[in-house]
C-alpha positions as a Python dict, from the first residue, in 0.01 Angstrom:
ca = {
    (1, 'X'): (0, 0, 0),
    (2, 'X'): (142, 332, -88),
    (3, 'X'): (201, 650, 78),
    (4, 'X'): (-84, 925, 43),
    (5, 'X'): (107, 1253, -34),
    (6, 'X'): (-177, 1549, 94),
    (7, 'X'): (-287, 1813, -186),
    (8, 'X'): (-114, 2124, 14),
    (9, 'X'): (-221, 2338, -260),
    (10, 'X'): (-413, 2642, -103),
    (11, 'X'): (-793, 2585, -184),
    (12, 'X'): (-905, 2945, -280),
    (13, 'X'): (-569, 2923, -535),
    (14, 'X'): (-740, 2624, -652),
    (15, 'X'): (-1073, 2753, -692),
    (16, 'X'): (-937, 3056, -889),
    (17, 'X'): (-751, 2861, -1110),
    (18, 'X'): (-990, 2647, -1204),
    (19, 'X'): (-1218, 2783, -1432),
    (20, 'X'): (-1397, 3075, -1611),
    (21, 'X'): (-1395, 3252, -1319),
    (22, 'X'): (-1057, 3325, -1249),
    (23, 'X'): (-1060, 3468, -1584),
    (24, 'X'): (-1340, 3677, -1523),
    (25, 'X'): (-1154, 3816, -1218),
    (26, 'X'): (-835, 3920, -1414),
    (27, 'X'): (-1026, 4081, -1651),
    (28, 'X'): (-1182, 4285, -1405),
    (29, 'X'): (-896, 4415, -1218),
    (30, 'X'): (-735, 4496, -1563),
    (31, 'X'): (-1077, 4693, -1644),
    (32, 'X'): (-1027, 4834, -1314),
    (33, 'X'): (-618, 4941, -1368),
    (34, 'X'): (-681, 5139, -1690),
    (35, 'X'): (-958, 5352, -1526),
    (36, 'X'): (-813, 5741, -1469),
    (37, 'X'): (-751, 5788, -1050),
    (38, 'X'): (-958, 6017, -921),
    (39, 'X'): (-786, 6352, -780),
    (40, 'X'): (-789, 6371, -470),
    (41, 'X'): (-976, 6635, -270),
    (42, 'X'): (-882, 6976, -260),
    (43, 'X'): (-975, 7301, -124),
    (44, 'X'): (-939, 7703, -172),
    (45, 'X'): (-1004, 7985, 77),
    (46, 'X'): (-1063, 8348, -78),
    (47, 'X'): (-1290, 8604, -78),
    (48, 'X'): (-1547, 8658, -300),
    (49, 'X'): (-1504, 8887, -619),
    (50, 'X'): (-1849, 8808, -843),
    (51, 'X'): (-2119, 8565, -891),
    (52, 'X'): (-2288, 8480, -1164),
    (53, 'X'): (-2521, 8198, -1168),
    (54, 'X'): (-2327, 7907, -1003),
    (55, 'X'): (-1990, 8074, -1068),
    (56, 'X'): (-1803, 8265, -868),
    (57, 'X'): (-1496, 8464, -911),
    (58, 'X'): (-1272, 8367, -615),
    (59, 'X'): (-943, 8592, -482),
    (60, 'X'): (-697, 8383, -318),
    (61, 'X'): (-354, 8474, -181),
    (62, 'X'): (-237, 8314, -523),
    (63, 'X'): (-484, 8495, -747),
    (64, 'X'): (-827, 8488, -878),
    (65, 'X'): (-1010, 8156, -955),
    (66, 'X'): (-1340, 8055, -1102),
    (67, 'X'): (-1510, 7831, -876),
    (68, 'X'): (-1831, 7621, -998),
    (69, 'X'): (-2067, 7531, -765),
    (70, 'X'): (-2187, 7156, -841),
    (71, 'X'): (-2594, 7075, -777),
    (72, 'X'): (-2620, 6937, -428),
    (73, 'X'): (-2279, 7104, -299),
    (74, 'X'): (-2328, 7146, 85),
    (75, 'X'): (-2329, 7495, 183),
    (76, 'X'): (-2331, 7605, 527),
    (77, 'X'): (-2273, 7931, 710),
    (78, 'X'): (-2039, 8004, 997),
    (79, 'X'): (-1928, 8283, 1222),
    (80, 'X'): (-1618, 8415, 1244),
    (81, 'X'): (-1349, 8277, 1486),
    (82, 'X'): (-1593, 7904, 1487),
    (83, 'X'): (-1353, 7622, 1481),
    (84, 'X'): (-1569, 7361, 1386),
    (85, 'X'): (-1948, 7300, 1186),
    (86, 'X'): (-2150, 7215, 1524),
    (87, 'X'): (-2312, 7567, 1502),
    (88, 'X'): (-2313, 7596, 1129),
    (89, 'X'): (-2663, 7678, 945),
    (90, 'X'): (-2743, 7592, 623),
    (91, 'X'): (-2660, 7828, 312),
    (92, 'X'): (-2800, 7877, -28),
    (93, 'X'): (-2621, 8018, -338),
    (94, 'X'): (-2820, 8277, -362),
    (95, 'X'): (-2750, 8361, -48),
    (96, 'X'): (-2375, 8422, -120),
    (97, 'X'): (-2270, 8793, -225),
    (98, 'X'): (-1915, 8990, -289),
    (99, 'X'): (-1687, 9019, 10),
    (100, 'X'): (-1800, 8681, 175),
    (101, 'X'): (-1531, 8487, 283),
    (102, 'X'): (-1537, 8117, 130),
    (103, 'X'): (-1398, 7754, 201),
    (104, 'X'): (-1466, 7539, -103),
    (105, 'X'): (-1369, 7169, -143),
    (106, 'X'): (-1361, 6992, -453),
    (107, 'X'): (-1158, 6908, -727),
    (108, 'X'): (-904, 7155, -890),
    (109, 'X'): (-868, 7141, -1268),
    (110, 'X'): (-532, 7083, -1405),
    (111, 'X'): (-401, 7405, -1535),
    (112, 'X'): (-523, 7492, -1146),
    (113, 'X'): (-750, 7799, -1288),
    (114, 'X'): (-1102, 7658, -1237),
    (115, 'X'): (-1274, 7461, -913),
    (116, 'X'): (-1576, 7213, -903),
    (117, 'X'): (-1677, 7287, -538),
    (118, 'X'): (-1867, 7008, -416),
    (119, 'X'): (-1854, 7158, -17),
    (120, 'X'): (-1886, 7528, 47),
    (121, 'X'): (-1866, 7698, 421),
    (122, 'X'): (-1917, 8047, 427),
    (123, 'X'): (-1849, 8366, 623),
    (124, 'X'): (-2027, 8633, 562),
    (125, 'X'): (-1931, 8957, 472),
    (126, 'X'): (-2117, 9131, 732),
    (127, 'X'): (-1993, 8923, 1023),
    (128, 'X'): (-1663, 8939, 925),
    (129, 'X'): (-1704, 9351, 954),
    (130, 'X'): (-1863, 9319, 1317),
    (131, 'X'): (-1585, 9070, 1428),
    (132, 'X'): (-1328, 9330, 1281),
    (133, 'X'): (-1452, 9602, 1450),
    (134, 'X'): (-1482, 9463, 1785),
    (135, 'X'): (-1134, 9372, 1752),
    (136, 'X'): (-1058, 9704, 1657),
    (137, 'X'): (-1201, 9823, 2024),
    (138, 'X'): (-1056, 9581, 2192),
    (139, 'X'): (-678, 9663, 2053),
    (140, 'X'): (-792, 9995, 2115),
    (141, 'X'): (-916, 9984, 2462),
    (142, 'X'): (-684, 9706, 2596),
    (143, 'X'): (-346, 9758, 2370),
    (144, 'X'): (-2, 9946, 2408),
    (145, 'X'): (254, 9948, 2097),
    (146, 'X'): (553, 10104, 2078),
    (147, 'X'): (964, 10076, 1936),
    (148, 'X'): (1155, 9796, 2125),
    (149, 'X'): (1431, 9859, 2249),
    (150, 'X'): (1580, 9539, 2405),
    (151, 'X'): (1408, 9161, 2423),
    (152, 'X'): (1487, 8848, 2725),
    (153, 'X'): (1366, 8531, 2584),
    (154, 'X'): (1489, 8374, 2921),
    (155, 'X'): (1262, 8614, 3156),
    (156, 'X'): (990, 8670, 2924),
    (157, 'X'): (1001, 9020, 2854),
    (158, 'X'): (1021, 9322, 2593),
    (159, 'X'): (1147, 9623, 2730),
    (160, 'X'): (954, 9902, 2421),
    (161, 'X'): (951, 10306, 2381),
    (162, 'X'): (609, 10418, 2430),
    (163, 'X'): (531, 10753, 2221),
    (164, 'X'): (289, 10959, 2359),
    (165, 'X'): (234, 11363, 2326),
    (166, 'X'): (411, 11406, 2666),
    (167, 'X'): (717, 11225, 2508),
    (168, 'X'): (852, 10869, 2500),
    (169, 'X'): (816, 10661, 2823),
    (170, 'X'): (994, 10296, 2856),
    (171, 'X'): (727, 10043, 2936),
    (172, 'X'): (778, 9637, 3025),
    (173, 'X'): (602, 9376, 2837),
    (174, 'X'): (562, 9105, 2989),
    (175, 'X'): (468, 8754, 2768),
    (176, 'X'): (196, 8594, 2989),
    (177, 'X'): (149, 8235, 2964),
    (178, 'X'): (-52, 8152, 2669),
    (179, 'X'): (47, 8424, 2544),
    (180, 'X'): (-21, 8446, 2129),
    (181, 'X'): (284, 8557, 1906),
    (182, 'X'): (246, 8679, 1533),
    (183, 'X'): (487, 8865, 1306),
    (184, 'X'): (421, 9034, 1019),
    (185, 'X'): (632, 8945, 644),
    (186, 'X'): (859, 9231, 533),
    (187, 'X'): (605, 9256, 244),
    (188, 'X'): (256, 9305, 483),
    (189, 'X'): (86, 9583, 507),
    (190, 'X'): (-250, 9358, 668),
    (191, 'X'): (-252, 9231, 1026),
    (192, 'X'): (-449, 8937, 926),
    (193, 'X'): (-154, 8871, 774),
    (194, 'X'): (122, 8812, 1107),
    (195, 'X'): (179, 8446, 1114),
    (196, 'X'): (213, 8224, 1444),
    (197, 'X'): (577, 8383, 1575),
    (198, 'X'): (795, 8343, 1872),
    (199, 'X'): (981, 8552, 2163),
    (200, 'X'): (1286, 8494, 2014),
    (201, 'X'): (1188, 8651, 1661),
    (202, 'X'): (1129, 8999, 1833),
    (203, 'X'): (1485, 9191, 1794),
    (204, 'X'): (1513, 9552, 1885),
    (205, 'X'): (1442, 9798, 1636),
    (206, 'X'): (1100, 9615, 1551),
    (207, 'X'): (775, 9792, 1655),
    (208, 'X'): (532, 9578, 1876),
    (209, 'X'): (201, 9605, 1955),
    (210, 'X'): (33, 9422, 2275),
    (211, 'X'): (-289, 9337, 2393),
    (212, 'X'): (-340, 9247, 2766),
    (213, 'X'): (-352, 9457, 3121),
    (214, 'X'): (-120, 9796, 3221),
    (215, 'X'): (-17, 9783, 3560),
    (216, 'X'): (-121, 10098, 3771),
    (217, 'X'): (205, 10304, 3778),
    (218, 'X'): (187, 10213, 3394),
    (219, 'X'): (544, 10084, 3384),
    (220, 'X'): (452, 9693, 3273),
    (221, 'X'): (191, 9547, 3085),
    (222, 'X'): (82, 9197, 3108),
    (223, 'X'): (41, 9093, 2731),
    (224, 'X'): (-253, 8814, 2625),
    (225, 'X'): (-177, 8900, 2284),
    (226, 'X'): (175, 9030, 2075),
    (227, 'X'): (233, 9113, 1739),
    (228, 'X'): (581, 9243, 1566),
    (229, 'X'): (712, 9369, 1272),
    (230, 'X'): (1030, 9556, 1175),
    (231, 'X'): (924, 9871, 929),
    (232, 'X'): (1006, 10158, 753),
    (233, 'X'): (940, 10489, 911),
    (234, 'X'): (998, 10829, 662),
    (235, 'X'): (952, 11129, 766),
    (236, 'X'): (959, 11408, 526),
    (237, 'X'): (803, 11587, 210),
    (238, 'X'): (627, 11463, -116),
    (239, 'X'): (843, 11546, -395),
    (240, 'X'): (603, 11379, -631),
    (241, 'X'): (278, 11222, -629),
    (242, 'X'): (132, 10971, -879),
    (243, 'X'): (-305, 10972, -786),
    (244, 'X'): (-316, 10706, -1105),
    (245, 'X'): (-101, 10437, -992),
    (246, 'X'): (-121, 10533, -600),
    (247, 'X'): (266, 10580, -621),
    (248, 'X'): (456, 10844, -345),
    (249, 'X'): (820, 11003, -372),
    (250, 'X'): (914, 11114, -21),
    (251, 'X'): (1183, 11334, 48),
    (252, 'X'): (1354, 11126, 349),
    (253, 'X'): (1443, 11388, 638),
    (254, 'X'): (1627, 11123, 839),
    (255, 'X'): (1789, 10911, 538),
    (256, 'X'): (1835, 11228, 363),
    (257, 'X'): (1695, 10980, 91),
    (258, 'X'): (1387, 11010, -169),
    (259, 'X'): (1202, 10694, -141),
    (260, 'X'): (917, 10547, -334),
    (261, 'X'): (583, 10385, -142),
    (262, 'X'): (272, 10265, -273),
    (263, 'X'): (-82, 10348, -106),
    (264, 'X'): (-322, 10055, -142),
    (265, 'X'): (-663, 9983, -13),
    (266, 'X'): (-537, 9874, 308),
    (267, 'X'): (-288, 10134, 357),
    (268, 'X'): (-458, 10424, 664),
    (269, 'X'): (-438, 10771, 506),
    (270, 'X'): (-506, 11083, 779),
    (271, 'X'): (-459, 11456, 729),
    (272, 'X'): (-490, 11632, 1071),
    (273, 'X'): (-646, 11931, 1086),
    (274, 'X'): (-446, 12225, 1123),
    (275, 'X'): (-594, 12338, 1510),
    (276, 'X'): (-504, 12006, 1586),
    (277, 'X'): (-122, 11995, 1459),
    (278, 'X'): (-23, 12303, 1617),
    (279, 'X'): (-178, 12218, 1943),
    (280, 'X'): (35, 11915, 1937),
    (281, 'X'): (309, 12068, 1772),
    (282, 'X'): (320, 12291, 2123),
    (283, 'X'): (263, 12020, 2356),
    (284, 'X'): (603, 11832, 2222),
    (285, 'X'): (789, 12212, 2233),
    (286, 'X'): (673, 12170, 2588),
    (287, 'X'): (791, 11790, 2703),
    (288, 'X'): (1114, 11922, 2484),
    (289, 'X'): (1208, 12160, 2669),
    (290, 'X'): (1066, 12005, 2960),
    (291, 'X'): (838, 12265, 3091),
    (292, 'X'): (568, 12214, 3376),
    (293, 'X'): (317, 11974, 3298),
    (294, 'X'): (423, 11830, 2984),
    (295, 'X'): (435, 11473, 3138),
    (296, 'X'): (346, 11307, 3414),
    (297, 'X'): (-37, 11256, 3549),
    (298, 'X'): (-50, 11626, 3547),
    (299, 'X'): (19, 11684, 3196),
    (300, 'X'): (-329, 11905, 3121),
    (301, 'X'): (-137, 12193, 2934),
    (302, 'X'): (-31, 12437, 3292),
    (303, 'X'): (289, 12580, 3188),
    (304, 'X'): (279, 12528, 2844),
    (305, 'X'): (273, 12784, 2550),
    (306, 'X'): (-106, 12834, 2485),
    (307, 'X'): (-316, 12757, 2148),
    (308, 'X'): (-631, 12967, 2099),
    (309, 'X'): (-936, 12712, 2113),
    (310, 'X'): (-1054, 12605, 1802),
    (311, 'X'): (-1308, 12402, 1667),
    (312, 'X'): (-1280, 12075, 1705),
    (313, 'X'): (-1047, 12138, 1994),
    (314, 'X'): (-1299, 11939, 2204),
    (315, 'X'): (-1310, 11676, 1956),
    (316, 'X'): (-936, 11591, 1965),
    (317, 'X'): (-846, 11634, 2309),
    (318, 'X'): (-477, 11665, 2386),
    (319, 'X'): (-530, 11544, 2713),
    (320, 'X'): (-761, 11337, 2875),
    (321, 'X'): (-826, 11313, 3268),
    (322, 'X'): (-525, 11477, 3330),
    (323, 'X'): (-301, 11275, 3097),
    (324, 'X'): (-178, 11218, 2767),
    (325, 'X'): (-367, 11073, 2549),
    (326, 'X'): (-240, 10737, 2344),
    (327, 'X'): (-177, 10923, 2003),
    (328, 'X'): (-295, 10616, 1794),
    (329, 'X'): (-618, 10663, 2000),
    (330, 'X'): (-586, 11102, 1930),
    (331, 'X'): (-561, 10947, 1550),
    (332, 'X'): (-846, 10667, 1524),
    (333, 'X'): (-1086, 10989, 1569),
    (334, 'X'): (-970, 11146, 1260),
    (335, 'X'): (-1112, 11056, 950),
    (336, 'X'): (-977, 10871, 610),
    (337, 'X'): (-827, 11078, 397),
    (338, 'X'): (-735, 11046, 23),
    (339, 'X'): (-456, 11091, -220),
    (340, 'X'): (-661, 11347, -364),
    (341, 'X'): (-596, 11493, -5),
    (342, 'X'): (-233, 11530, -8),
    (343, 'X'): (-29, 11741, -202),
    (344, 'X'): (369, 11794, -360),
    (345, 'X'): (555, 11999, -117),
    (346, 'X'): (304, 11873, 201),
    (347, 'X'): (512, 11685, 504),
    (348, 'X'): (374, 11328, 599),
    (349, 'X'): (517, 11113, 839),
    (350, 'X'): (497, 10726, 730),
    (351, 'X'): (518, 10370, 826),
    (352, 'X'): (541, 10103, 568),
    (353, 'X'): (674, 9763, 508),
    (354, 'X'): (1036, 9684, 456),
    (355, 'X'): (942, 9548, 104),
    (356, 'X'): (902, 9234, -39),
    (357, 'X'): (1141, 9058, -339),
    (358, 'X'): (1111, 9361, -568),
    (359, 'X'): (1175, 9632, -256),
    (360, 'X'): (878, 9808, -352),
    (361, 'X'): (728, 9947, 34),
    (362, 'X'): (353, 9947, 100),
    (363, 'X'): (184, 10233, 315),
    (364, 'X'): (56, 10067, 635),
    (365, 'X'): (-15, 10431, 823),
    (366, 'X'): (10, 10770, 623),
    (367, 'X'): (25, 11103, 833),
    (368, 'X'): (-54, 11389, 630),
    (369, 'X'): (-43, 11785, 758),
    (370, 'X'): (220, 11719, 1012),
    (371, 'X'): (423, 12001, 906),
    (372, 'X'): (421, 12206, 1260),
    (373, 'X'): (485, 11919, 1422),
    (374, 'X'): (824, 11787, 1223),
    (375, 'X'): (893, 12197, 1296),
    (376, 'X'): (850, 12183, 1670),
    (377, 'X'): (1028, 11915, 1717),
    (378, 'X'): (1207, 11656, 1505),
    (379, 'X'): (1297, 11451, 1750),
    (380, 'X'): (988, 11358, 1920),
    (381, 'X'): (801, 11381, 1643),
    (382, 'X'): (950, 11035, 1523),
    (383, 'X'): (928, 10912, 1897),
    (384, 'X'): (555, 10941, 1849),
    (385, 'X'): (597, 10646, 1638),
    (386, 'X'): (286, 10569, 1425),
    (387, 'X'): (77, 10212, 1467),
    (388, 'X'): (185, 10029, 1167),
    (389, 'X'): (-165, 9792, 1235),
    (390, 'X'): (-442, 9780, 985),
    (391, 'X'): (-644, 9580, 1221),
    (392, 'X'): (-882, 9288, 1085),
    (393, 'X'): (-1049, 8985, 1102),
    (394, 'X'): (-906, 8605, 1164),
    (395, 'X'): (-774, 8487, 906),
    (396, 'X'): (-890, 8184, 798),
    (397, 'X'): (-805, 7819, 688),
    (398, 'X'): (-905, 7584, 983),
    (399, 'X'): (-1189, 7404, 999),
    (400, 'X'): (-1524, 7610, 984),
    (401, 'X'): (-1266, 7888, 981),
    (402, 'X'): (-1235, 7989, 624),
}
């Protein structure tokens, strides 16, 4: 009797192998292999230029795109600042309108210039504005900004020159736990635009700008909030002025240098009225020369060379409860001016950004009608230090957080 040798071939091997089906299978998977891969999914974050229809002209930080909503895309609003869809509400197209801020998913085309948005989550343009401007109050109400003049990483802390119209005072900053760091690119002129930072990025020379508590005496501030930047500040006289392509030649007083900025839609123009310029083109004569009252909690104006009231004297206060005011708050009151405001020969005192790849600078703050002051006093004039901050929404890209 012989030996049984076991069959030790595998039996789904078997079964494949032995008939039509195993046939059927291969041709199958090589039905499958020639089929085109779907792209994967992909998304863009902009702000809305035009509709038309189920089109829409997107602007992204990489240019415009035209985005196609597909029937049945999801749409969904948010508010601003939501980190995820729990309190979303649903959205219609029709719904959507210019300046809404977008997150579409979807499929990009090749050549990258169109969108099939399957997914859209939408901010609206309206509560982006209110989110902006209670941001603005808050900077305003809770904030200090000023030149710094030395950073310790080790102790947490940013010693900064704080310009006021009573003159420069030093003030501590002190980096709380928690605390949130952004820094602008050399070629910003948007706070939305400061990206996540560190302590150690801060070098002297930049200008900072804090949000958090002052301590009585007013000599540290505990910061919640910090945002840096180094910038251009000019000071000087328009030797030419271009209203068609926004372009300004400024005579340089402290470079001794003509240099060429461009005004934008973001860029802050004022023009302060003349009452107001020679009132606090005296009060920095005054903390000059260091005459009675010109700092210090007393600092109403005793002692000082007097200006004859003028209207809107009340309006812009020089000081405020027996202070100095904050001089970005003394500007906030003034209104927007215009290129069409300024003129060749007039003296404007600038901040704008270092410049990106082609060195061309970009207004952040423009100070127009300054001339008394740059007059009185040179000096502390540029001590004032103007905000470079265009202050804005969140900027978007997380989750519900377009």
């Amino acid at each position: 009797m012989g030996m049984h040798i076991p069959n030790r071939r595998p039996r789904a091997l078997a079964g494949l192998a032995a008939g039509p089906a195993f046939l059927l299978f291969i041709a199958a998977n090589a039905a499958i292999a020639q089929q085109p891969v779907p792209a994967p999914a992909a998304r863009q974050v902009g702000t809305i230029k035009t509709i038309n229809g189920n089109s829409i002209t997107l602007a992204t930080d990489s240019g415009d795109i035209n985005v196609v909503v597909q029937d049945g895309a999801r749409m969904v609003r948010v508010e601003p600042g939501q980190k995820d869809l729990k309190g979303a509400t649903l959205l219609e197209l029709k719904d959507l309108q210019a300046g809404d801020r977008i997150l579409v998913r979807g499929q990009l085309s090749a050549d990258s210039k169109s969108f099939r948005a399957t997914g859209v989550i939408a901010m609206k343009h309206e509560d982006l504005e209110a989110k902006r401007q209670r941001e603005r109050e808050e900077w305003q109400r809770h904030g200090i900004g000023g030149l710094v003049s030395s950073v310790d990483p080790v102790a947490g802390t940013i010693a900064i020159s704080v310009g006021s119209l009573a003159g420069s005072k030093k003030v501590v900053v002190r980096a709380v736990n928690g605390v949130i760091i952004r820094r602008y690119p050399p070629d910003s002129a948007k706070f939305d635009d400061a990206k996540p930072s560190t302590l150690q990025a801060i070098q002297p020379g930049d200008q900072l700008r804090a949000r958090g508590a002052r301590s009585t005496d007013g000599n540290e501030f505990e910061a919640q909030e910090i945002v840096s930047g180094a910038f251009r500040n000019i000071a000087g006289t328009i030797s030419s002025l271009d209203a068609a392509s926004n372009i300004l030649s400024v005579a340089d007083a402290i470079s001794k240098q003509t240099v060429t900025v461009k005004v934008t839609g973001d860029s802050q123009v004022r023009k302060l009225p003349p009452e107001l310029a020679q009132r606090i083109a005296m009060r920095l004569k005054a903390a000059a020369a260091g005459a009675p009252g010109a700092a210090g909690a007393n600092a109403t104006g005793a002692g000082q060379p007097q200006v004859s009231p003028a209207a809107g004297a009340a309006r812009y206060p020089v000081a405020e409860g027996g202070r100095a005011p904050d001089f970005q708050q003394l500007l906030s009151r003034i209104p927007a001016a215009g290129l069409a405001d300024l003129q060749k020969g007039g003296a404007v005192m600038i901040v704008a950004t270092k410049g990106g790849p082609s060195g061309q600078a970009t207004v952040i703050t423009l100070l127009a009608g300054v001339e008394p002051i740059l007059t009185a006093s040179p000096r502390e004039a540029q001590a004032l230090m103007l905000s470079p901050w265009s202050f804005g929404g969140g900027e978007a890209g997380e989750e519900g957080n377009p």
